[in-house]
C-alpha positions as a Markdown table, in Angstrom:
| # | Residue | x | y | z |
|---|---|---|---|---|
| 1 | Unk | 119.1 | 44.3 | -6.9 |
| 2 | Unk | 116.7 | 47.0 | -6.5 |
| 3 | Unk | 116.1 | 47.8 | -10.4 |
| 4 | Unk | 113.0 | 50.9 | -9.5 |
| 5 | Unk | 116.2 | 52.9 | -9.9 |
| 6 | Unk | 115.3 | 56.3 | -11.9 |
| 7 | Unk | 113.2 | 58.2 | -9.8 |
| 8 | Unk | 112.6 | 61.8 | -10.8 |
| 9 | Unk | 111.0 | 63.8 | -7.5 |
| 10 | Unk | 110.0 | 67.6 | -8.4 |
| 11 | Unk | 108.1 | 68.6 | -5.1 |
| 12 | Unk | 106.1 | 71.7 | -5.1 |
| 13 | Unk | 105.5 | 72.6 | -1.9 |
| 14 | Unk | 102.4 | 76.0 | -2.1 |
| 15 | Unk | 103.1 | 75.8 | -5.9 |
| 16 | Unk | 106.6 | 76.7 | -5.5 |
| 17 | Unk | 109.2 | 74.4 | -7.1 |
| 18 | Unk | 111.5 | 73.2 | -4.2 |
| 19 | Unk | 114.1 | 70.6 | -4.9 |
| 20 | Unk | 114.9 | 67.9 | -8.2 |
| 21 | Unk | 116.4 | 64.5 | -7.7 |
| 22 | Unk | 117.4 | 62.3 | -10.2 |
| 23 | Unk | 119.4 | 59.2 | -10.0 |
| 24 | Unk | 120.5 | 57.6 | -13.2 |
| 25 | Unk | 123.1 | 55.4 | -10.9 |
| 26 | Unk | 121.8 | 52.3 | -12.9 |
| 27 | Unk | 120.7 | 52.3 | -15.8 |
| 28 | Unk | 121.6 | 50.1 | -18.2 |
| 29 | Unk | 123.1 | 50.5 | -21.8 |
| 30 | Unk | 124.5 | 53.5 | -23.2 |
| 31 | Unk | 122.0 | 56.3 | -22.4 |
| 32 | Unk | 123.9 | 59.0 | -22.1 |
| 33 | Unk | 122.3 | 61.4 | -24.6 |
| 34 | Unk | 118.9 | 60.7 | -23.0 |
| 35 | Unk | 120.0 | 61.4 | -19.7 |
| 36 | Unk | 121.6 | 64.5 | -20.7 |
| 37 | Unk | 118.6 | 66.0 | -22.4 |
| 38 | Unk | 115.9 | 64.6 | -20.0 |
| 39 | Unk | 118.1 | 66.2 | -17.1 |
| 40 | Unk | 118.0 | 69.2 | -18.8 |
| 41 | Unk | 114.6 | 69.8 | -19.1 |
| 42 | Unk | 114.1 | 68.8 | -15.8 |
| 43 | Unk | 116.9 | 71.6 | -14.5 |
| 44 | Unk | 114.6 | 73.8 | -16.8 |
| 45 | Unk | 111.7 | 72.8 | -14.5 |
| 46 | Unk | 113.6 | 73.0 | -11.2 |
| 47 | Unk | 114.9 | 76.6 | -12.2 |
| 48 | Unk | 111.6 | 78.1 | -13.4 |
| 49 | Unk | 112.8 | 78.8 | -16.6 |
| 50 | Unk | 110.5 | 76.9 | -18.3 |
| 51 | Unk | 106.7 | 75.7 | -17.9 |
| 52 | Unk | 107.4 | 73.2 | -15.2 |
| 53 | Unk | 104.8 | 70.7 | -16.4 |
| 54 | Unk | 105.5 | 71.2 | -19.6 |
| 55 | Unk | 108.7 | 70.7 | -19.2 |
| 56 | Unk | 108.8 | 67.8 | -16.9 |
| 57 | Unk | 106.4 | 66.1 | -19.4 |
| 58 | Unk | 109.1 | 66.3 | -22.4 |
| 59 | Unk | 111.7 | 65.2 | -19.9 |
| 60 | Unk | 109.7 | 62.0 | -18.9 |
| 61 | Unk | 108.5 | 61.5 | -22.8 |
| 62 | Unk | 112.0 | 61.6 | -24.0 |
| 63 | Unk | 113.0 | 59.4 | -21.7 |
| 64 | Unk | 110.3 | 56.5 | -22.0 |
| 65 | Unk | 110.3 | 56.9 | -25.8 |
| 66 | Unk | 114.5 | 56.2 | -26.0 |
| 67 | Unk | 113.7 | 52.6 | -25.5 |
| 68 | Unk | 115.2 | 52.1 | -22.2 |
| 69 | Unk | 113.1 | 53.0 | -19.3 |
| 70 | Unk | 109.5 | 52.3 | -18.5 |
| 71 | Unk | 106.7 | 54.5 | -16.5 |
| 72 | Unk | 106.0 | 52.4 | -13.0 |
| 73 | Unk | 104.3 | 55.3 | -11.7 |
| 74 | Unk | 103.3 | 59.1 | -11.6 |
| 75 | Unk | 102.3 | 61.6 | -9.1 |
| 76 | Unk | 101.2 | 64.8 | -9.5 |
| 77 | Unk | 99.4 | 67.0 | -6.8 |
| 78 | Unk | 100.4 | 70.3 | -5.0 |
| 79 | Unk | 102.7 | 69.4 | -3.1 |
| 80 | Unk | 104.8 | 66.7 | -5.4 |
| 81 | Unk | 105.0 | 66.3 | -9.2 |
| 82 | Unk | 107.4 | 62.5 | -9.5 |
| 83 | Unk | 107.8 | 59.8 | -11.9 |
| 84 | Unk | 109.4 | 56.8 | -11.1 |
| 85 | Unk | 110.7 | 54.7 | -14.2 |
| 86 | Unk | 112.5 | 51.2 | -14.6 |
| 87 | Unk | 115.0 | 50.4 | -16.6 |
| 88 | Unk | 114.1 | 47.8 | -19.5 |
| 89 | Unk | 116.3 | 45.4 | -20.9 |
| 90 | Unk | 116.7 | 42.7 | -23.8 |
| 91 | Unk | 115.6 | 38.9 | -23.4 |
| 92 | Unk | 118.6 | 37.5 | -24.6 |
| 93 | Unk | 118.2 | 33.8 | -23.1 |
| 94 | Unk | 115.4 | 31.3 | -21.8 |
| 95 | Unk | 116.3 | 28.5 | -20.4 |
| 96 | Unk | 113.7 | 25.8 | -19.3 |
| 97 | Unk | 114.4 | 23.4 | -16.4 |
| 98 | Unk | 111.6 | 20.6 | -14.8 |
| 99 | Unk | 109.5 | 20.9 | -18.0 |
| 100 | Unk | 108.7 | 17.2 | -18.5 |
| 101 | Unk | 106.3 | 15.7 | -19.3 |
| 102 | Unk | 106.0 | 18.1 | -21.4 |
| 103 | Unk | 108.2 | 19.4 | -24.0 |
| 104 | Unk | 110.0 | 22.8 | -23.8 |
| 105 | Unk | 108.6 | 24.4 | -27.0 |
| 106 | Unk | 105.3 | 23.7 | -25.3 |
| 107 | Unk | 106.4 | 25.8 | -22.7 |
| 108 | Unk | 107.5 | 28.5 | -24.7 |
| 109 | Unk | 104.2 | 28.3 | -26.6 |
| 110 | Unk | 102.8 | 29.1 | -23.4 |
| 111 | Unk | 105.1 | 31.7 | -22.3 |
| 112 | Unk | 104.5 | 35.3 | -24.2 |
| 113 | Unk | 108.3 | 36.7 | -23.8 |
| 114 | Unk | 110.4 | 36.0 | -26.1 |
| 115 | Unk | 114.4 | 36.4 | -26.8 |
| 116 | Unk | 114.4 | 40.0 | -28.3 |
| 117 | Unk | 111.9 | 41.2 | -26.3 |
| 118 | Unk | 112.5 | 44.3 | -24.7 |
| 119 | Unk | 110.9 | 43.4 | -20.6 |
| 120 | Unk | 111.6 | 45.0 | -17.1 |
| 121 | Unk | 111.9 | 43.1 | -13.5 |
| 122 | Unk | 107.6 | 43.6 | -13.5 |
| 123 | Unk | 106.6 | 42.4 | -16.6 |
| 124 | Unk | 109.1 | 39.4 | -16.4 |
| 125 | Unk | 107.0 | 38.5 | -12.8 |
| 126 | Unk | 103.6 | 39.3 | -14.7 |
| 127 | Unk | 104.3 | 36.9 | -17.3 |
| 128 | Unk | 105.8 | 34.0 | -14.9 |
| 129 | Unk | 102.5 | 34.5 | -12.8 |
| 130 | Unk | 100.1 | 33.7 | -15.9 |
| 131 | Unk | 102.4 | 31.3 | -17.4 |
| 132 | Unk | 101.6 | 28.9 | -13.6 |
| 133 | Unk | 97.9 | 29.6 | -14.5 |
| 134 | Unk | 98.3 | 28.5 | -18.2 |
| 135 | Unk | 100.4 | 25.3 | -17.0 |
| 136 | Unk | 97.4 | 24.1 | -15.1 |
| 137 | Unk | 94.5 | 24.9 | -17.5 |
| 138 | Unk | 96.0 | 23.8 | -20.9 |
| 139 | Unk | 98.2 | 21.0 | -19.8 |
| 140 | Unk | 96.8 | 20.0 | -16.9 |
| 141 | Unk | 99.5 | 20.3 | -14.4 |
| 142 | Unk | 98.4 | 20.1 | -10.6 |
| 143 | Unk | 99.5 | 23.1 | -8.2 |
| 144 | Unk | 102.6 | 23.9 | -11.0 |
| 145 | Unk | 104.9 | 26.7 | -9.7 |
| 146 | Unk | 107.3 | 28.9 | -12.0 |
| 147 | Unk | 110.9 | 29.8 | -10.2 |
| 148 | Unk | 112.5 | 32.3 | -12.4 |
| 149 | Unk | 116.2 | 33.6 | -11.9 |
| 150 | Unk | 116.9 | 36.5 | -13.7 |
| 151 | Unk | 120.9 | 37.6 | -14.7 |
| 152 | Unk | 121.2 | 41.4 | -16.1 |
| 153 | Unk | 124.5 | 42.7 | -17.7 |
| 154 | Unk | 124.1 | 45.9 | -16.9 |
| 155 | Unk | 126.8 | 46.9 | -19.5 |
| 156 | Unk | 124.4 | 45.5 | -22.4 |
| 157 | Unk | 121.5 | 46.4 | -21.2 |
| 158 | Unk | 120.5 | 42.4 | -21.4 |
| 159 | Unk | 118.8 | 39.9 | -19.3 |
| 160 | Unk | 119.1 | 35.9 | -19.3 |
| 161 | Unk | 116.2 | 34.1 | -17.9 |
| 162 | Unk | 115.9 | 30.8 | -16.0 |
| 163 | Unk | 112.7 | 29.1 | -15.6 |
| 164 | Unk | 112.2 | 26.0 | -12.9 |
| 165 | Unk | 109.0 | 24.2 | -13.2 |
| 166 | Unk | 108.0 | 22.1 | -10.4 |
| 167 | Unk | 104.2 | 20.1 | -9.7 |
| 168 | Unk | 102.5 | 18.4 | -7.1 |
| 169 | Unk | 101.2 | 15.8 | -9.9 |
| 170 | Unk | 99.4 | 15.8 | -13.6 |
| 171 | Unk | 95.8 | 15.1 | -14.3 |
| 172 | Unk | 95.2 | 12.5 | -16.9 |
| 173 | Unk | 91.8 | 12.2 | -19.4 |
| 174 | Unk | 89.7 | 9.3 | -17.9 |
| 175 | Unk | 87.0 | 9.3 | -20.1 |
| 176 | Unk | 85.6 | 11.5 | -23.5 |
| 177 | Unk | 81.9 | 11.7 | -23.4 |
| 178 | Unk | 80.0 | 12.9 | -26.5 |
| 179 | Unk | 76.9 | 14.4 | -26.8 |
| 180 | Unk | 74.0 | 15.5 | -29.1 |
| 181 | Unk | 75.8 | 13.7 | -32.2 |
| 182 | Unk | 72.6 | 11.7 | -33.6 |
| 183 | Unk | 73.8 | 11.7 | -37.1 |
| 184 | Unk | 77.2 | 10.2 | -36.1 |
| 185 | Unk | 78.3 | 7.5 | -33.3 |
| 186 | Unk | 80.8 | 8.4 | -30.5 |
| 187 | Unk | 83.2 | 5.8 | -31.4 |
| 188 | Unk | 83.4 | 7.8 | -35.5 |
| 189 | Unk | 83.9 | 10.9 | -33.9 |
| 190 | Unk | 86.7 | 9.9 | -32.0 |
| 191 | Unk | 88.2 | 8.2 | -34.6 |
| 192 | Unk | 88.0 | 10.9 | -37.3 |
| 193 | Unk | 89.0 | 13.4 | -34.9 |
| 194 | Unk | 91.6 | 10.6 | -32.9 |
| 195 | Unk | 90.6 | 11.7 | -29.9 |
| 196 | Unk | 90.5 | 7.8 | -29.3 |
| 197 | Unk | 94.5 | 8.6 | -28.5 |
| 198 | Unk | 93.5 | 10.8 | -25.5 |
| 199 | Unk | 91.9 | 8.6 | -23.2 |
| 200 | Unk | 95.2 | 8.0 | -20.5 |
| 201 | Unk | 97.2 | 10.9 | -21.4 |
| 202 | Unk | 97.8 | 14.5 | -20.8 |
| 203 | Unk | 95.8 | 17.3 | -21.6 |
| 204 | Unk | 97.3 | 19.4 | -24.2 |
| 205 | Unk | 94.1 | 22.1 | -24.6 |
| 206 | Unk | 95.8 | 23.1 | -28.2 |
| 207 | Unk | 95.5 | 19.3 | -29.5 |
| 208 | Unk | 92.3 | 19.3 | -28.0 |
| 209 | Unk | 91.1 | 22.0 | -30.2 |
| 210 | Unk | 92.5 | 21.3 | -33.5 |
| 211 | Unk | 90.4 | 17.9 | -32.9 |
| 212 | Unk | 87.3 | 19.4 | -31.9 |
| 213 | Unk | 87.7 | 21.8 | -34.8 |
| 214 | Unk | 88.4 | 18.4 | -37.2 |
| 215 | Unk | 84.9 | 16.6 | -35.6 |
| 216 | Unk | 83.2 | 20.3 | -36.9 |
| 217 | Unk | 85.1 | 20.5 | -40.5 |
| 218 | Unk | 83.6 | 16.7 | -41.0 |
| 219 | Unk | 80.1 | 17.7 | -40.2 |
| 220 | Unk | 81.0 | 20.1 | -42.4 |
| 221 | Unk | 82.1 | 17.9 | -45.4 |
| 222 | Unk | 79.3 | 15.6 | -44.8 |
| 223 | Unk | 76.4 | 18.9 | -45.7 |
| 224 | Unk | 75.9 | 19.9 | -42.2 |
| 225 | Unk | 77.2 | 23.3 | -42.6 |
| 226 | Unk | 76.0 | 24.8 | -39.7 |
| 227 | Unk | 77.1 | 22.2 | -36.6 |
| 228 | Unk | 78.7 | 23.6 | -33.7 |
| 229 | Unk | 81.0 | 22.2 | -31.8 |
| 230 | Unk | 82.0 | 22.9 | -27.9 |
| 231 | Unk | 83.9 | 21.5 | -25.7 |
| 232 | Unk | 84.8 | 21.7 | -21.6 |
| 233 | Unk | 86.5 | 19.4 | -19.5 |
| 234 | Unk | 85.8 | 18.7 | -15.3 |
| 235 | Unk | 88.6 | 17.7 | -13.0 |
| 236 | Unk | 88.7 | 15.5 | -10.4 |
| 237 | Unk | 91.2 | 16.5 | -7.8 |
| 238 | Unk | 91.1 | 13.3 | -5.5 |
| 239 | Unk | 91.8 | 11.1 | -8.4 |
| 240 | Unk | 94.1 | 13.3 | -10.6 |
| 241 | Unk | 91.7 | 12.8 | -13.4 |
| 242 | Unk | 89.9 | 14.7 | -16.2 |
| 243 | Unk | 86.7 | 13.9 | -17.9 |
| 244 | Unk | 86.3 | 15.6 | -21.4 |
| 245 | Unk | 82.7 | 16.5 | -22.3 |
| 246 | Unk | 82.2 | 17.6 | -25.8 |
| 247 | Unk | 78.9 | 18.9 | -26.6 |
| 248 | Unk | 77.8 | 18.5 | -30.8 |
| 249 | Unk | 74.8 | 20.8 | -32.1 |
| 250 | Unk | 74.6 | 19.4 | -35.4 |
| 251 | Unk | 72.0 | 21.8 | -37.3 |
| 252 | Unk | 70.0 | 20.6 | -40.4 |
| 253 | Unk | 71.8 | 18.5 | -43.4 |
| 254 | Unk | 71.9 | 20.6 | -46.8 |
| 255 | Unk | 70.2 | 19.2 | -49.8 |
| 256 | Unk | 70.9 | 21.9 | -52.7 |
| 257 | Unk | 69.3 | 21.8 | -56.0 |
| 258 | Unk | 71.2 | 22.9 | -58.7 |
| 259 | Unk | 68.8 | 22.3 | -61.5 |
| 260 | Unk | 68.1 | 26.0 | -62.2 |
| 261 | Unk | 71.4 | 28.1 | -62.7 |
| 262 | Unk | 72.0 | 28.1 | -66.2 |
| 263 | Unk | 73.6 | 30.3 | -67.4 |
| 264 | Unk | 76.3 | 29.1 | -65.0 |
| 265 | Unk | 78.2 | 26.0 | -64.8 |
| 266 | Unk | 76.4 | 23.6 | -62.6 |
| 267 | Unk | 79.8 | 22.6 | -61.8 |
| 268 | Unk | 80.5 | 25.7 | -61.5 |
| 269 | Unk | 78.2 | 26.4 | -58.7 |
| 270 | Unk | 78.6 | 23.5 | -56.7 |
| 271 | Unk | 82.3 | 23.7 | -56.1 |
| 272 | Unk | 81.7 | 27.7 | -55.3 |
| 273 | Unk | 79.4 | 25.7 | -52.3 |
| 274 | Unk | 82.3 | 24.1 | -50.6 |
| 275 | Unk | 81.0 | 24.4 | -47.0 |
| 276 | Unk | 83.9 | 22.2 | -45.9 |
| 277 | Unk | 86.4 | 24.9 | -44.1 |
| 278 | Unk | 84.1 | 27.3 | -42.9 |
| 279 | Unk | 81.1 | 26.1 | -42.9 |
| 280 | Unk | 77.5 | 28.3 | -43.3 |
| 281 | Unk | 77.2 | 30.3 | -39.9 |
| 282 | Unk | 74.4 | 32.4 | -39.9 |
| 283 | Unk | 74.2 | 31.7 | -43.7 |
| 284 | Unk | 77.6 | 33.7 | -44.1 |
| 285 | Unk | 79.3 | 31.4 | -47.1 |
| 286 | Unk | 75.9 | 31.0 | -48.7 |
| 287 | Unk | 75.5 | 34.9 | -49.0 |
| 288 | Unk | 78.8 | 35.5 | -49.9 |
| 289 | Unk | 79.5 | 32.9 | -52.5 |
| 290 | Unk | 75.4 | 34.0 | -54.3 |
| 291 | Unk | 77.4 | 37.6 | -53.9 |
| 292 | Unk | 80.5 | 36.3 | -56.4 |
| 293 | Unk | 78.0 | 34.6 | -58.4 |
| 294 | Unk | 76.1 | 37.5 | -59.1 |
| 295 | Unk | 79.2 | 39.2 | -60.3 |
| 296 | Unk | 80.1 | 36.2 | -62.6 |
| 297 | Unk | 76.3 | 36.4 | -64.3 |
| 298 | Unk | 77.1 | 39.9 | -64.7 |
| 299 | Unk | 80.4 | 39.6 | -66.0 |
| 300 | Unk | 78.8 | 37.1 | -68.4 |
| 301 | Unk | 76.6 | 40.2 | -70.2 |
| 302 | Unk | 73.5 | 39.4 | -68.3 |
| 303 | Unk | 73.5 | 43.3 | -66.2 |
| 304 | Unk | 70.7 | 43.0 | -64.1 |
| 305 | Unk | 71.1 | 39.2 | -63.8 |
| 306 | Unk | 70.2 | 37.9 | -60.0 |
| 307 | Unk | 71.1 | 34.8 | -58.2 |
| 308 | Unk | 69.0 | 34.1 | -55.3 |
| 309 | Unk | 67.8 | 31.0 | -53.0 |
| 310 | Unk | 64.9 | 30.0 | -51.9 |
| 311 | Unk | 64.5 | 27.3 | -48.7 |
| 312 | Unk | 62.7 | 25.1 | -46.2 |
| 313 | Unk | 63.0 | 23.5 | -43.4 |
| 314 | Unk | 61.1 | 19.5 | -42.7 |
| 315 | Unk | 62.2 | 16.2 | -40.7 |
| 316 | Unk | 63.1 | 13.1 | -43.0 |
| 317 | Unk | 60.8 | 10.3 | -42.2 |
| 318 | Unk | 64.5 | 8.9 | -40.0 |
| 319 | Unk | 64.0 | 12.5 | -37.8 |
| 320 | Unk | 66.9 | 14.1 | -39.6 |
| 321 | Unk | 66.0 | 17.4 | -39.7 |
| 322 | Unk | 66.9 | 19.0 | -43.9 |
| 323 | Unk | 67.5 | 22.2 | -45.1 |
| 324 | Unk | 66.3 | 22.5 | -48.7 |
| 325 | Unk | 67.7 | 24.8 | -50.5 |
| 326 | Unk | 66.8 | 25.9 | -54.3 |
| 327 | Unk | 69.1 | 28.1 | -56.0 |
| 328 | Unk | 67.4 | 30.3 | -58.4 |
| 329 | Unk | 69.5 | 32.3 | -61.5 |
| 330 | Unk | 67.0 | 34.7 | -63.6 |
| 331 | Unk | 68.9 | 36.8 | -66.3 |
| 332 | Unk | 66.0 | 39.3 | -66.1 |
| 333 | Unk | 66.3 | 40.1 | -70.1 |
| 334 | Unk | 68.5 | 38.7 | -72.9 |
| 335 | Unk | 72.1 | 39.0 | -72.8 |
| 336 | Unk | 73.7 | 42.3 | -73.3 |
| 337 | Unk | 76.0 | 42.3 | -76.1 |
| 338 | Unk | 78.5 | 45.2 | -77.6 |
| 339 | Unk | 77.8 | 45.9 | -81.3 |
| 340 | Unk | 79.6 | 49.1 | -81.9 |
| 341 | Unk | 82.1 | 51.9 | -80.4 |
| 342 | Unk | 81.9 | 54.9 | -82.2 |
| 343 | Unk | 85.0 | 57.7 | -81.3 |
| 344 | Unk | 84.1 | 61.8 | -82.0 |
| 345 | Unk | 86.6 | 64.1 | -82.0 |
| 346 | Unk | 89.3 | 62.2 | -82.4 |
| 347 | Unk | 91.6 | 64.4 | -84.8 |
| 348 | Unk | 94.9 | 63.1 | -84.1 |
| 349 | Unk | 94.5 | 59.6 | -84.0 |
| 350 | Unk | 92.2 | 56.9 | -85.9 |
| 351 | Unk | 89.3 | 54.9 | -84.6 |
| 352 | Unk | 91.5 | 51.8 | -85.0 |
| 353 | Unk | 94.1 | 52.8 | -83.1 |
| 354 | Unk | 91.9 | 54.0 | -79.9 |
| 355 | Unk | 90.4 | 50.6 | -80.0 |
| 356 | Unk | 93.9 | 48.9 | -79.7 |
């Protein structure tokens, strides 16, 4: 079935409006108030009653905006002035076939349509193309092709779609190498992070990265708040086999001191400098928790209270490199208390009662 089916052809042969063609044979769903007012400005166009850009324009908008057809293509030059639309319809159905290994909902995870989706003939074919490329490079499938079937009710305006998965094989993880990690062996990174699982199976790139990010968020809890963590992977065609390198910059550990924040709660100030989740990136949670800080000191009576750090940077005598980091409160003056609120020209009700 040939679904380019709405093709709207005003030629202008030396600027003078020749012929319209329109062919709504098609469509899909119940468009019949669109097609009547699209055709009419069109007929507008065609009689040179009306602006014919102008008026072809609205007809087009209208059209496109009802929900039901989408621009493929537009022409406009001196001798024609076309459109040519598609018709759109609803994902009401995805069925999966030949997914294993692997699961269908990691298919669909993979797969950006879903039922209620409003998609054309194009976009379904777009999507099916990346969805072969995403097969390979976050699951590891080798040469994977994506068969879709596509069944329209042209009544509903729906569409039910089919897709067959087929491979030529699936790489496997031969080895996890680690690197850079001085502070922390190989062997307790994988098993913190259980990458240790991984060695012999498939390659699922989201699992991958939620342990990669759990290897960084223990770094983090362990003071080094600004290691990075990277990761790639090599494949080996002949052998069917991929080698995971992860790459670990862990930065310098933290030692705070805490001695000199009073007024504040030491406690206070140490659980505000939970570097755990997110870290200290370009000294981002430091500056913003010293921000909330600030406000607290303030809040506290102390106006033109600041809290400030100061640092530096050595290598322990074991060649871990430290970040030392002094946090520094000074109220400026003493604190700022109210005494008295006086009310003038208050005639109709009392002092007491403003203060409630």
């Amino acid at each position: 079935m040939n679904l380019n089916v709405v093709k709207v052809l005003l030629c202008l042969p030396v600027f003078v409006l020749g012929q319209l063609r329109i062919d709504f044979d098609e469509a899909v769903g119940d468009t019949t108030f669109y097609r009547t007012v699209a055709e009419d400005f069109f007929r507008r166009a065609a009689a040179a009653e009306a602006d014919v850009a102008d008026s072809y324009a609205k007809g087009v908008s209208f059209l496109e905006r009802s929900g039901f057809y989408e621009i493929i293509d537009t022409v406009r030059s001196t001798e024609e002035f076309s459109v040519l639309l598609t018709p759109t319809f609803v994902l009401s159905e995805i069925q999966i076939r030949g997914a294993a290994p692997l699961f269908e909902s990691d298919i669909h995870s993979a797969f950006s349509l879903s039922v209620g989706d409003r998609v054309t003939a194009e976009s379904i074919q777009e999507e099916v193309e990346s969805l072969e490329e995403d097969l390979e490079d976050r699951f590891g499938l080798i040469s994977p092709r994506v068969e879709s079937r596509i069944v329209y009710d042209m009544n509903e305006g729906t569409a039910d779609l089919e897709l067959r998965i087929s491979r030529e094989g699936i790489y496997r993880i031969e080895d996890i190498r680690i690197a850079g990690n001085g502070r922390f062996t190989d062997r307790r990174l994988r098993t913190v992070s259980g990458l240790w699982r991984d060695r012999g199976g498939h390659l699922f790139v989201e699992e991958i990265e939620q342990k990669i990010r759990s290897i960084q968020e223990y770094y983090y809890s362990r003071q080094y708040p600004e290691a990075q963590v990277e990761w790639e992977y090599d494949f080996d065609e002949e052998a069917q086999q991929i080698i995971l390198n992860i790459t670990v910059d862990e930065g310098p550990r933290y030692d705070i001191d805490y001695s000199d924040v009073a007024p504040l709660r030491r406690r206070r100030v140490r659980t505000a400098l939970d570097f755990s989740n997110q870290g200290n990136r370009n000294d981002f949670t430091l500056n913003r928790v010293l921000f909330n800080l600030r406000r607290e000191l303030r809040s506290m009576g102390y106006q033109y209270g600041t809290v400030d750090f100061e640092d530096s940077l050595y290598t322990s005598s074991r060649g871990d490199s430290i970040r030392e980091i002094s946090l520094r409160v000074d109220t400026v003056e003493a604190r700022t208390r109210l005494e008295l609120i006086h009310f003038e020209g208050n005639e109709y009700f009392s002092e007491r009662a403003l203060k409630k």
